[in-house]
C-alpha positions, 0 to 999 in steps of 0.5 A: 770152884766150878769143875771145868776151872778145876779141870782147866788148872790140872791140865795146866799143871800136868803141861807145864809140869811136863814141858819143865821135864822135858826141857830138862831132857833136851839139854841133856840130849841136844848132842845127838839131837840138836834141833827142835821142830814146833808141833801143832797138837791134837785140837780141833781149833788152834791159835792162828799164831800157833797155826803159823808156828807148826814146822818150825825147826831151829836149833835146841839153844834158838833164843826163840825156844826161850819165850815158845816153848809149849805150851803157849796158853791155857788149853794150848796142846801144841808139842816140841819134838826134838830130832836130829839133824839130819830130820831137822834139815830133811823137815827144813831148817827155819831161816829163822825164827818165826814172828807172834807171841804166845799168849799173856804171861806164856812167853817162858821156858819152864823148864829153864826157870830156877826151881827153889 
């Protein structure tokens, strides 16, 4: 396969890789820091969707974290941070959650899949 596909796959993995753990260390934490905001990450260019998505602030078990948890495509660097309360409602609690799907077959947890 030609460099960029390989470089592509890798990311991928180490992202979702990632974002699996770190689900893992969200439900362990949610106590003391219950909410979690959805950050734009580092790109130059972003999805329109993912552009509408930034700031959203709703509680750690918000079924929208179910189908948005980063990352949202190939290529996505988009990021969730957990905080606490009194951060979520100083960033601004989201009524509720915000409309947009993530990219084709992106609409998982990761991290709250079975593993076998």
């Amino acid at each position: 396969p030609p460099p960029h596909r390989l470089r592509i796959v890798y990311d991928t993995n180490m992202r979702v890789a990632r974002a699996a753990g770190q689900w893992e260390r969200i439900q362990r934490t949610k106590t003391a820091l219950p909410f979690l905001t959805y950050e734009l990450g580092p790109s130059a260019k972003h999805r329109e969707v993912h552009v509408t998505w930034e700031g959203t602030t709703l509680p750690a078990d918000d079924p929208w974290w179910s189908t948005h948890m980063t990352p949202n495509g190939y290529g996505c660097k988009c990021r969730v941070r957990q905080v606490s309360r009194t951060e979520a409602e100083e960033l601004g609690i989201s009524a509720r959650a915000p409309d947009g799907d993530p990219d084709p077959g992106w609409d998982h947890n990761p991290g709250a899949e079975p593993r076998g």
